[in-house]
N, C-alpha and C positions, 0 to 999 in steps of 0.2 A: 253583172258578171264580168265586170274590168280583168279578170284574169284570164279570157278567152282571147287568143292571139288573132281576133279577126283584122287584122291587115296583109293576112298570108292567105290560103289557099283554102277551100272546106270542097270534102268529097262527100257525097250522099251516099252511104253502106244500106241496102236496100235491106227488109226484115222481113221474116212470115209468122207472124201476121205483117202488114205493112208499120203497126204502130211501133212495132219493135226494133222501124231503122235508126240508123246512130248516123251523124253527121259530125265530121272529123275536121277538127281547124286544126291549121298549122302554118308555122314561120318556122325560120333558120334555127329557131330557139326548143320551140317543144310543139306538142301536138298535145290536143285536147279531142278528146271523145265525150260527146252527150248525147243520150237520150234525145228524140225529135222535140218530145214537150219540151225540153230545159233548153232546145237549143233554136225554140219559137222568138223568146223574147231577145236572144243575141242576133238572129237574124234580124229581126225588124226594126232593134236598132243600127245596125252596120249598113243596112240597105243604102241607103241617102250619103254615108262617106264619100268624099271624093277620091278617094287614094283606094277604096273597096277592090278587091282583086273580081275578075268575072265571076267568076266561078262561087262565089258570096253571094252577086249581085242575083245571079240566076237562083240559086237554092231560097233568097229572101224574099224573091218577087213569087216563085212557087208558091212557100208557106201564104204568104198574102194572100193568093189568089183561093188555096184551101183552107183557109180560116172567113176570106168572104163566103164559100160555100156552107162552110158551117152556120154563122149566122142568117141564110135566105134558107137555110132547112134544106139544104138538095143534097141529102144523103140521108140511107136509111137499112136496116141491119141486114147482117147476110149469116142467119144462124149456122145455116152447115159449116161455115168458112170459119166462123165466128169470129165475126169483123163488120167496121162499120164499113160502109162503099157510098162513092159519088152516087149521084141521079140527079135528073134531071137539068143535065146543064143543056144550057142554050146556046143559039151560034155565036151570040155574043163573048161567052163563055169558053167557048175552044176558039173562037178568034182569038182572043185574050191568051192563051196557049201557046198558040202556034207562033204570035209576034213575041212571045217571053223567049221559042226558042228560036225565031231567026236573030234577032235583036241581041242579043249573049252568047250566040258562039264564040270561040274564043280556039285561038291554038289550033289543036288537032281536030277538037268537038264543033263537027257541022250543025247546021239548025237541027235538023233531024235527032241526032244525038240531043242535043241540049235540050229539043223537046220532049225525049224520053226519058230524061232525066228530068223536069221539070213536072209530066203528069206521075213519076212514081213519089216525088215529094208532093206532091197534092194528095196522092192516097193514103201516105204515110199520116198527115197531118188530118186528113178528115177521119182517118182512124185514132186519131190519138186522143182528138180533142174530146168528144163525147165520153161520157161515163155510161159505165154498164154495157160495154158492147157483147154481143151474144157468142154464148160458148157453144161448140157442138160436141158436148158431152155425151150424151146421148139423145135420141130421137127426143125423149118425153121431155128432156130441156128446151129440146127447141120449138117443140108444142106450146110448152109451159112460155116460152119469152114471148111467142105470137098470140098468144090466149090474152099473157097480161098486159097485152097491148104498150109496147116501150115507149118513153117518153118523145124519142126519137122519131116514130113511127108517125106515133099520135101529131107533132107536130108539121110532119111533112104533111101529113092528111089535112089537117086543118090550111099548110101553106097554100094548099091547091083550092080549097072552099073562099079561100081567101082574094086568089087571084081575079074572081069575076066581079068584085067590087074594086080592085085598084084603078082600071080605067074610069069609072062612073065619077069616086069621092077618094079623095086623097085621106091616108090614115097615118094623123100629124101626133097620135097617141105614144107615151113614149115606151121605146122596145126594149132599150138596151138596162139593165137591173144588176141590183146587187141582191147579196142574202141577207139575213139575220136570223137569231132563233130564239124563240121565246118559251121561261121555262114555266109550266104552269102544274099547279096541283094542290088537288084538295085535303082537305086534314087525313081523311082516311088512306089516301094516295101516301101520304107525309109517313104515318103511326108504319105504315106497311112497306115505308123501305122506298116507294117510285116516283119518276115525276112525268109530266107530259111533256115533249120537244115539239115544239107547232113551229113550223117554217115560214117564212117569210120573205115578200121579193120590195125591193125599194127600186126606183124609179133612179138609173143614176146619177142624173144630174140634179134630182130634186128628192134628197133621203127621206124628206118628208110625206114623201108620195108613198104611200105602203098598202100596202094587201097581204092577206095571209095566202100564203102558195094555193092551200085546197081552193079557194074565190078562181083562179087567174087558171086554175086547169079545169075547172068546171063551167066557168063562163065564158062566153065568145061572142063574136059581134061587135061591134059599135056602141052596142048600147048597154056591155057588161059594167057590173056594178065595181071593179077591180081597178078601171079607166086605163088601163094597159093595153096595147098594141098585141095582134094575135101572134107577133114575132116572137114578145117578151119569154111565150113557155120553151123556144128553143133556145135564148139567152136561160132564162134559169137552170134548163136542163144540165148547160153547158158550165156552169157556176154550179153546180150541186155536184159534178164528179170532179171540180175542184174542190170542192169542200171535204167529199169523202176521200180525195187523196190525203187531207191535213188530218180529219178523224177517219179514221174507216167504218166505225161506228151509224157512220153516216149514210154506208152504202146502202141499208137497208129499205131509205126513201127510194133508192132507184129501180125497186123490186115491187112499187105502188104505181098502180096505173096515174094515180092523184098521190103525189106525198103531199099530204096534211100533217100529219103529225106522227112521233113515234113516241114510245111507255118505256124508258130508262128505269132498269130494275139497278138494285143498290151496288153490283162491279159497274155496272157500264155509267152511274152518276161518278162514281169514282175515277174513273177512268176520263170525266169529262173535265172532274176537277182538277188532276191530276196534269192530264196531258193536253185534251182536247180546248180548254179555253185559250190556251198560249199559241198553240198550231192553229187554229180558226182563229185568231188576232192577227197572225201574219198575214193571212190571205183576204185581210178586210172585212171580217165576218163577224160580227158581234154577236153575245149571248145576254141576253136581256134575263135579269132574274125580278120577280115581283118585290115589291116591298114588304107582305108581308111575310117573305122567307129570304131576314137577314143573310150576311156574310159581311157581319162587324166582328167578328174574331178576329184577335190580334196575337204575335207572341214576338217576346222580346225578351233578350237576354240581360237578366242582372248579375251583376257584377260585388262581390261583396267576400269581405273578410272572412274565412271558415274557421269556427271555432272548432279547435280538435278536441276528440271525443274524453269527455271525464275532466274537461279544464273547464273552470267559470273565464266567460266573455269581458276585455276588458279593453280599454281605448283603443285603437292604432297607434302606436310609437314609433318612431323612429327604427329602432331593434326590427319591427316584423319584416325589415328586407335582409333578415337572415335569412340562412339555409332552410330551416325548418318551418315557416311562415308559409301558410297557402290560402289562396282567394278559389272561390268556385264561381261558375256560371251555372244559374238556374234560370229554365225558362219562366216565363210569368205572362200568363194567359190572361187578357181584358175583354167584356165585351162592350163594345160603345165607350171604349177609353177607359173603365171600370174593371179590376182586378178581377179573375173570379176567387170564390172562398174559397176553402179545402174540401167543401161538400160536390160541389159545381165543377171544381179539377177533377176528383175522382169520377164525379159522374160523364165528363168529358174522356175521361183515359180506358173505361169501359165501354162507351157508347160501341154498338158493332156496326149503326148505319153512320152514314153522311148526314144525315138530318137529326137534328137533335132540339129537344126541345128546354129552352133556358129560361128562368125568368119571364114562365109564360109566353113566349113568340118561341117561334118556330125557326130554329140557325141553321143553316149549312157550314157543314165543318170541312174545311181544309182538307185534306188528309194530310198534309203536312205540319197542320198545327193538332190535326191528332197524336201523331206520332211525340209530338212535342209533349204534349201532356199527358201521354204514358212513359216520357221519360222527362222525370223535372230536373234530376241533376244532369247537365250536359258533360261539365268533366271540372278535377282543381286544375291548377293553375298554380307557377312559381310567380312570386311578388313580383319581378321587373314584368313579365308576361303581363300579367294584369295592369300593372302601371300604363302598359301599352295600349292595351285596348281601352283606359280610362282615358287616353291625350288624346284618343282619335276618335270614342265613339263609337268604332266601329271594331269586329274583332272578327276571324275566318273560324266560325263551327259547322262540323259535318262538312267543308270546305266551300261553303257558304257564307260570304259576308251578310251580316248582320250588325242591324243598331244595337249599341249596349247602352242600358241602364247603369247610372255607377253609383255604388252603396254609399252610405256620409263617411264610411272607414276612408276608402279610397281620395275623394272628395278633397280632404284636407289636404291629404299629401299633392296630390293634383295642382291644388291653389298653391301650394309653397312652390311647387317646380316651377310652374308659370309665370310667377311673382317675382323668382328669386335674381333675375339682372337687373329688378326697377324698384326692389326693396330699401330701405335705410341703407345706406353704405355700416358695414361693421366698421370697429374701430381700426386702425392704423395699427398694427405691432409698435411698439416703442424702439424693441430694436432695428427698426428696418431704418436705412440712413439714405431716403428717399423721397421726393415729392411725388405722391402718383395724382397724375391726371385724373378725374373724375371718371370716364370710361375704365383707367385702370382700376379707380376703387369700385365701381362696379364691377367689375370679371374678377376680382377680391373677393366681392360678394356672393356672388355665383357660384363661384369654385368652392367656397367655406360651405355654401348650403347644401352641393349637391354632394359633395365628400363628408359631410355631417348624417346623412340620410344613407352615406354606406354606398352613395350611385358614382359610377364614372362620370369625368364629364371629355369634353375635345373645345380646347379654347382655339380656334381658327383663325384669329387674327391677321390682319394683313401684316407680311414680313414687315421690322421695321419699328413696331407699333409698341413693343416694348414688354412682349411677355414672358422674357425672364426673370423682370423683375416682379410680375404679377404672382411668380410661381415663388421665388423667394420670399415676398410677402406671405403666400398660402402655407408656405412652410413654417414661418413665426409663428404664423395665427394658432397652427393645429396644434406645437409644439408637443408633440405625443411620440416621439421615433424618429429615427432616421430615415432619408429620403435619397432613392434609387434615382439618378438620373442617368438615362441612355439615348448615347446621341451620337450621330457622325463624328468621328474621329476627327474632324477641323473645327470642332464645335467644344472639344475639352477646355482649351485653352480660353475661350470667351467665355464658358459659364463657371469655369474656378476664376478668372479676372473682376466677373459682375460681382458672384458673392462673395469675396473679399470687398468689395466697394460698398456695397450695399447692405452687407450682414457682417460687416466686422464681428471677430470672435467667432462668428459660427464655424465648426470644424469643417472643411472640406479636402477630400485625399481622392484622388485618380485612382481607379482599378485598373489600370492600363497598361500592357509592358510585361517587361520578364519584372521578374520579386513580388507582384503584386499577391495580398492575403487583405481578408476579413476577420482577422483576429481585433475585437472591442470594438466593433462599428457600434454603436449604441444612440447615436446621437448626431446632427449636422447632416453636408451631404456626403455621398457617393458619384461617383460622376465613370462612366463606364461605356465604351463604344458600342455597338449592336453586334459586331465580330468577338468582341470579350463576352459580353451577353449571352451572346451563344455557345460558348463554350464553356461560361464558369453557370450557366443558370441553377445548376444543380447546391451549389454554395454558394451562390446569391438568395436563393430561396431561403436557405438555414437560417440568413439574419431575423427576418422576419423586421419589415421595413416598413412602415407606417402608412408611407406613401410611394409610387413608382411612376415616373415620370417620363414619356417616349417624345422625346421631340424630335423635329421632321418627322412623324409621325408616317409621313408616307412612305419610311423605308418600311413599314411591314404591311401593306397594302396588300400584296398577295398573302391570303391565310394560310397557304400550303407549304409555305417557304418555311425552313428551318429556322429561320431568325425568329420570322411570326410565332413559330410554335413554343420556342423556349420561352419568351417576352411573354405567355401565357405561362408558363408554369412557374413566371417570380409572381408569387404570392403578398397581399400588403392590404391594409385595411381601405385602400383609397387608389384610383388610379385615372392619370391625366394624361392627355394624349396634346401636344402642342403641335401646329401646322398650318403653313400658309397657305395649303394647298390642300382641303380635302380631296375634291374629288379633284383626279387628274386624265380620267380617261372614260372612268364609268362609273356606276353607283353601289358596284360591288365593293369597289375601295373604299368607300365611305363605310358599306357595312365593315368590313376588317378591322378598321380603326373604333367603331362605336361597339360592337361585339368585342373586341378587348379591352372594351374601356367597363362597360358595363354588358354583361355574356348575357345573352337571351333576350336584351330589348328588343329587337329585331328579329328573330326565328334563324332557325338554319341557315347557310346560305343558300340552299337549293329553293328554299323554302321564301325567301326572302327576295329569289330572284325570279318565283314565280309572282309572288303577292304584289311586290313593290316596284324591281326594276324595270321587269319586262313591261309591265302596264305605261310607265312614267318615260322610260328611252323610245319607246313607239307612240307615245303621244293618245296610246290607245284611249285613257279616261282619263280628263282633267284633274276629278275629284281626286283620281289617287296622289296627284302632287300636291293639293293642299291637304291629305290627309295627313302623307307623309311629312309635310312640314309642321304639322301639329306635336305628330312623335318627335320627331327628331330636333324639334325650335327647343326644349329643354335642356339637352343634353348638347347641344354642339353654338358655344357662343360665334355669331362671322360678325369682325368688323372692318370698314375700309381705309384707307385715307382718305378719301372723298366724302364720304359719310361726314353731314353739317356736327359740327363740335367737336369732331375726332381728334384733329391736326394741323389745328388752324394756323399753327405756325408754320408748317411747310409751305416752301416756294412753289412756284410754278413749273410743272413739269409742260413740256413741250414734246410729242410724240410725229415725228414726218417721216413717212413712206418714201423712200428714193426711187422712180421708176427709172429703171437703167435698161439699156440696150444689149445686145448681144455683137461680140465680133462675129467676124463671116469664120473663124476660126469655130466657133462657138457652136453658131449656126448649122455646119456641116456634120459637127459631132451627133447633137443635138437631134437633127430630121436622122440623120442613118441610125442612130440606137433606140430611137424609138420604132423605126421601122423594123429593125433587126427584133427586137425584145417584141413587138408585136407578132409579130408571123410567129415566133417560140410558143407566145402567149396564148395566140387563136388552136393550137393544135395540141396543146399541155393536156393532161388529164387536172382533176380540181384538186389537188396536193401539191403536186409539181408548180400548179399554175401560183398558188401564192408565193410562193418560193420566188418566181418568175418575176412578178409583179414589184413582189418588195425588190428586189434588186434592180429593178427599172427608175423605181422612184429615186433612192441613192444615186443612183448613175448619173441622171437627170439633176439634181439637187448639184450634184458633185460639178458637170458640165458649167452648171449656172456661176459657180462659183470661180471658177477658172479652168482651162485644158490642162493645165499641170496636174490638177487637184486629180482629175481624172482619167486619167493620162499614166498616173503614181510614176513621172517622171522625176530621175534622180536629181540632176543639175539643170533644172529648167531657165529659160530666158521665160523672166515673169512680167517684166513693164511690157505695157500694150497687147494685151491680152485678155483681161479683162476689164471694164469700166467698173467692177468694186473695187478693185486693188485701186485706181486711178483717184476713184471718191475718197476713197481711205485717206489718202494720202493728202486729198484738199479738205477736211475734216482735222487731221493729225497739227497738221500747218494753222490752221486759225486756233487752235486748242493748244498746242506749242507758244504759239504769240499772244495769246491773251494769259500764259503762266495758268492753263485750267489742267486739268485730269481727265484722262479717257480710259473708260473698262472697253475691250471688244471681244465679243463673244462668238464662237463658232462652237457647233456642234459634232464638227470634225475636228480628231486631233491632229490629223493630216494636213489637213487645212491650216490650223493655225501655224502648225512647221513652217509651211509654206510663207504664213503673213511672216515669222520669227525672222527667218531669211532673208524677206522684203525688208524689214524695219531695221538688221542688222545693213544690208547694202546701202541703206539710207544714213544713216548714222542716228536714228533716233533710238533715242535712250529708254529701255522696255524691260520686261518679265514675264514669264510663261508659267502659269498656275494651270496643272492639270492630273488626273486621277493617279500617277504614279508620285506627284510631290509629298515630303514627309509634313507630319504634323507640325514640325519643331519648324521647318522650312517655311510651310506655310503661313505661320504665325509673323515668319520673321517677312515677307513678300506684303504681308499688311501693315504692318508698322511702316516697312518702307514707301507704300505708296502712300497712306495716311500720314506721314512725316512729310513727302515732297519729294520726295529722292527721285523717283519715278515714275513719270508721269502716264506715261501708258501702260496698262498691263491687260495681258494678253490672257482669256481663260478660257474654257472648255468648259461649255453649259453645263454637263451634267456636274462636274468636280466642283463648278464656282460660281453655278445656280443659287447657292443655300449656304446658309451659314455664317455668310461674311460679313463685315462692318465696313464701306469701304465709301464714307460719305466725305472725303476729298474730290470724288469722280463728278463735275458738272456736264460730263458728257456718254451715252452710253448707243455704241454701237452694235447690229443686230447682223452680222455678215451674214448670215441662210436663215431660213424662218423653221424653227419647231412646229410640230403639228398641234400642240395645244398651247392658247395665248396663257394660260397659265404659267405653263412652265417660263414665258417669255418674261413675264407679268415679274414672278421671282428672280429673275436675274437682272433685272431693272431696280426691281426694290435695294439689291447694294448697293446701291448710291442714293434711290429716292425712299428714306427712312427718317426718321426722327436723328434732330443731329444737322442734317441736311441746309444749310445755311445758302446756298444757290443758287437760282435756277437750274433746273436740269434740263437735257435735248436730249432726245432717244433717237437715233439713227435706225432706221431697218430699210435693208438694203434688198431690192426685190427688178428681178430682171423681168422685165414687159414680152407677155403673152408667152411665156413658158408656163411649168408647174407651179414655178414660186405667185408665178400673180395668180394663178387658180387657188393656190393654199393661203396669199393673202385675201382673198374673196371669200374663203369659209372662216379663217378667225375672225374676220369680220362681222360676223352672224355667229360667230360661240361668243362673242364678246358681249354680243348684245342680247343673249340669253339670261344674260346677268342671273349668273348662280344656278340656272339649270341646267340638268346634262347635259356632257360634252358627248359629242360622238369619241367613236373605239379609233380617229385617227389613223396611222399606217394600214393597221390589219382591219379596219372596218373599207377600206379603200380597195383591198384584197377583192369584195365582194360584189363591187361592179363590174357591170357586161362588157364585152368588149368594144362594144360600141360604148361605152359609158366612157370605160378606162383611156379609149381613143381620143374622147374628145377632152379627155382632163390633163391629156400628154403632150397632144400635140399642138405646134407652135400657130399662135395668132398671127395674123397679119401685121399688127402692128410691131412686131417682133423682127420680123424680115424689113418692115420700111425705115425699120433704125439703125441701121447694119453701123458697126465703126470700122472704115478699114483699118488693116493691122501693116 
């Protein structure tokens, strides 16, 4: 119970009866109430803490001291009251009391106090612990408890018959036992619907040591035949009203002077199937069933092509991942691995008891694989659906994960998905005026197989690697229509340049602008921004386009987004999603992109983000991340530059961390707004507070960066002020004198203002690309630095992250660090791409013991995830304590011992 704040404070809430007090933990953060049972095992472990608050330590040594009473048997029922009560403690016993409450007073609580607080959690807990404590319902109940002589009773009695041998011979027999239960019954027992439940105590540190319960309350002595200590009947006692906490079924033993055994009529077998074997598992209690009353019934779901009614049955083709096409799951009941017939299903889906007799033996049936085989169809299924639960195996029925069977229909198509990146490379188009690399003629491949079978696919490539021409090729190949490309608006001009180069002849015309119509598109590309998309999707649909092509793929990442939603309603037989970046934040993005590439491989997204993500971003079950990679390894090709064969001609990229210092300028900013933004932070309500939070980080980012930055000073004095600006400037100078190229990047447009101003006061020669530049503009800002003209250009992550060619650059600097190395990753790549002749230096520039070096210590660890989720960055940061958010803000030592004066 790691979620009980015991390093704070716990108050005892007394109860009447005593078993019904609550013990209340609390810190600065929350308070927890539990039950005295549930809050035995978090005292006893908190006790031994060094840091344990008094007030812990006193309630844990309490329980201790009334949980040793329970096992020496010194309590015994008190029917009027109806409760259990101490007895017979000894002086050693209230000695042990008295030092719990001089020994933990604490504050205002004298011994006295702390002692009466210490024996009313000793009542509490020897009330709680025993099962069956007596009711005073009425008189004749309480007759009836002292007639049937209680387990509780019976054992104190025997503790006392006991005590005139402990001086003579020591009793080295063992006391302390577990349970188990064993189910027994005869055919006629069987025909008639019952079984017998016989109890059973094991020795606990030797399982092997067993007696059946009736043995061990019927014998006593030394010389019993059970070889259990005469303590053991008050440990079992005490273990069987845990057991009927898990079944209650159970409590029935406790109403046996001797529980030997109880006659489970045909609900309560059910009920044991049902509920009680899982709840008696947790509490270490096993159910022993014989061997000759199986429980080899099996049910599994298959998976298989549904022939529609009044149609003869014919192969799987390609075609059945039309609309009309549906697969079923049907359960398929085995015993001993062996199917049953249609004689043995029927007879299984009328059976009325739990026991049924099959192929001569006698089964116990499920009732969950009852229910199964009164119902064989579980539900159809659309063709991607099934495909899915064919790649993984596994599929959610009745919301229930289950193994599936896959029919030969499925089967085939299964093998071609799996197959199709390491199959024969297809042929080369003749017209394509191109050498593709071996990995490109395989994602050739890939793409022709899964856009052949009518599936989407997401080519993920690393930027760079050269999948325009992959899609131009895919376009020769299918030759069947015209083909929809939509894409970032600085991305027009590069993919009508490729296929001109690469597809001479093939038509290609911009939807872009004022004048633009689709009158006789019939053939070639189209090439059209995500902003025209969105507003012509209504007569982009009319063409009816063969294929639809979204590259950067991650502009429709949010489903809900209007872009997303139109980019769904262009209609085309085929559709390819291009991105360097699937996931950028979480694994919802990933579904957005694969749910419009191919709608329904993956479920809803609600649906999707119960099954898939929640399980895989919490680390909850390993399984589900290789499951999911089975689904989704078909449809989404990832390849690197690092990756052995990829790129082999690429240079050597070099990546170095700057650790840089802070001015005393800096400094002072820096501790007063985090101090200001905290005190805001600790008193916010949880709306106000992320608001709070995100503005603290910016702020903090902005400081690191330089006091102008943040400051939104007009005419700033900018030298000596920050030691970026200072590095910049010894970077710019060796980059200047070796005639190389520099991209630098900021995430602030504000910021790079600021560098524009520095580089202008310098006199070096530069260009500012960022989200307000035109298209026309843009194109011509990359010619110019790909020609020479200018050597350093200056751009704004998100405008000049994606899309560009700009492999003149042997140098690429990181002024402030993004929250995801991916996005970093893509703004690197315009320089380190294919083309790239060499070496590249990646600068990121990161101020020592601020936020930046906290935010470089987590890409650090997304990088080396390699391809697992990334955490929710900014707003998952939102979610930390304040103590969390304090120590991720504020400044390290080594921060202060590097001061520059200014």
């Amino acid at each position: 119970m790691s979620f009980v704040p015991v390093t704070g404070a716990a108050t005892f809430l007394s109860g009447e009866p005593p078993r019904d007090g609550v013990v209340e933990f609390r810190d600065d953060r929350r308070t927890v109430s539990l039950p005295v049972r549930a809050a035995l095992p978090v005292l006893t472990k908190a006790q031994a803490g060094d840091q344990t608050h008094p007030s812990v330590r006193l309630l844990a040594g309490a329980a201790l001291l009334g949980m040793r009473l329970v096992a020496a048997g010194k309590f015994q029922p008190d029917p009027e009251q109806g409760r259990w009560r101490p007895v017979g403690l000894g002086s050693d016993d209230e000695e042990r009391i008295s030092r719990l409450g001089v020994s933990l007073a604490y504050g205002e609580l004298d011994a006295a106090g702390a002692e009466g607080i210490a024996r009313r959690m000793i009542d509490a807990v020897v009330d709680a612990m025993p099962r069956s404590a007596p009711h005073a319902r009425s008189t004749e109940r309480a007759r009836l408890v002292q007639r049937a002589e209680p387990l509780g009773d019976y054992a104190n009695r025997l503790q006392a018959r006991l005590a005139k041998h402990r001086t003579a011979v020591p009793d080295n027999r063992p006391q302390l036992v577990s349970l188990s239960l064993r189910v027994e019954a005869a055919d006629e027992e069987l025909t008639a619907g019952t079984v017998r439940l016989v109890l059973q105590v094991h020795d606990e540190r030797n399982p092997l040591h067993v007696s059946d319960a009736g043995v061990l309350f019927t014998e006593s002595g030394p010389d019993a035949s059970h070889g259990f200590g005469d303590r053991a009947r008050t440990h079992a006692s005490v273990a069987l009203r845990a057991a009927a906490d898990a079944w209650p079924v159970l409590e029935r033993f406790l109403e046996l002077r001797v529980p030997d055994q109880l006659t489970l009529d045909t609900d309560e077998l059910v009920s044991l199937l049902d509920d009680g074997v899982g709840a008696l598992e947790q509490r270490g209690i096993s159910v022993l069933w014989p061997r000759s009353l199986g429980r080899d019934l099996t049910a599994t779901a298959v998976l298989d092509h549904k022939r529609a009614p009044g149609k003869r049955e014919e192969p799987l083709q390609t075609g059945v991942f039309g609309a009309d096409a549906l697969f079923s799951f049907d359960w398929q009941i085995a015993l001993h691995g062996e199917p049953l017939s249609e004689d043995e299903m029927a007879q299984l889906a009328k059976a009325a008891s739990p026991m049924l007799k099959l192929r001569d033996n006698w089964v116990i049936v499920d009732p969950r694989i009852a229910r199964k085989a009164k119902k064989r169809l579980v539900r159809t299924v659309k063709p991607v659906q099934a495909l899915a639960a064919a790649l993984t195996g596994v599929a959610e029925i009745e919301d229930m994960p289950e193994q599936v069977i896959v029919g030969a229909s499925l089967l085939k198509v299964r093998e071609r998905l799996v197959n199709a990146a390491t199959r024969e490379p297809v042929e080369i188009p003749p017209a394509l005026r191109a050498e593709l690399r071996d990995y490109q003629k395989h994602g050739l491949t890939w793409l022709a197989e899964l856009t052949s079978l009518g599936l989407g696919a997401c080519l993920a490539d690393d930027m760079g690697l050269g999948k325009t021409v992959t899609l131009i090729a895919l376009h020769l190949h299918r030759g069947s229509g015209p083909t929809l490309v939509v894409c970032p608006a600085s991305l027009l001009g590069n993919w009508e340049a490729e296929i001109r180069r690469f597809a001479p002849g093939v038509v290609v015309r911009r939807h872009h602008g004022a004048g633009r119509d689709l009158d006789g598109v019939t053939e070639g590309f189209v090439l059209t921004t995500y902003g025209t998309m969105r507003n012509d999707a209504a007569a982009l649909d009319q063409v009816g386009f063969d294929m639809v092509v979204a590259d950067e793929a991650q502009h429709v990442k949010n489903p809900r987004s209007s872009t997303a939603q139109a980019l769904r309603a262009v209609r085309s037989r085929a559709r390819v999603a291009l991105t360097g970046t699937p996931v950028e934040n979480n694994l919802t993005e990933l579904w957005a992109i694969l749910d419009w590439a191919t709608p329904g491989l993956l479920g809803s997204r609600n649906a999707f983000r119960k099954v898939w993500a929640a399980p895989i971003e919490g680390g909850v079950d390993p399984d589900k991340a290789r499951q999911f990679a089975d689904l989704i390894g078909p449809f989404l090709l990832r390849r690197r530059k690092s990756d052995p064969g990829i790129a082999p001609e690429l240079p050597a990229k070099t990546e170095t961390d700057h650790l840089l210092g802070l001015t005393r300028e800096q400094v002072v900013l820096y501790e007063s707004f985090v101090r200001d933004c905290m005190e805001r932070i600790e008193r916010a309500d949880e709306d106000v507070r992320r608001g709070l939070v995100l503005k603290m980080l910016t702020g903090l980012k902005q400081i690191c960066n330089h006091p102008a930055h943040f400051l939104k000073q007009a005419n700033p004095r900018l030298a000596g002020r920050s030691e970026k600006l200072d590095l910049l400037d010894e970077v710019l100078g060796t980059v200047l004198a070796e005639d190389g190229a520099v991209l630098v990047f900021t995430q602030y447009v504000a910021m790079a203002r600021l560098l524009e101003r520095h580089l202008v006061t310098a006199g070096v020669p530069h260009q500012f690309l960022h989200g307000g530049t035109t298209v026309r503009e843009r194109e011509r800002m990359v010619a110019r630095f790909q020609a020479g003209e200018m050597p350093v250009f200056l751009l704004s992550l998100k405008a000049g992250g994606t899309g560009l060619n700009l492999t003149r650059a042997d140098h690429v600097v990181h002024i402030d660090r993004w929250w995801n190395p991916a996005v970093e990753d893509q703004a690197t790549d315009r320089a380190y791409r294919i083309g790239q002749t060499k070496p590249v230096q990646v600068h990121r520039l990161v101020t020592q013991g601020t936020i930046e070096d906290k935010i470089a210590e987590l890409l650090t660890r997304k990088r080396a995830l390699a391809d697992s989720v990334l955490a929710r960055g900014e707003a998952g940061l939102t979610e930390l304590s304040n103590s969390e958010l304090r120590d991720l803000v504020e400044l390290r030592p080594q921060a202060e011992s590097s001061l520059v004066d200014t």
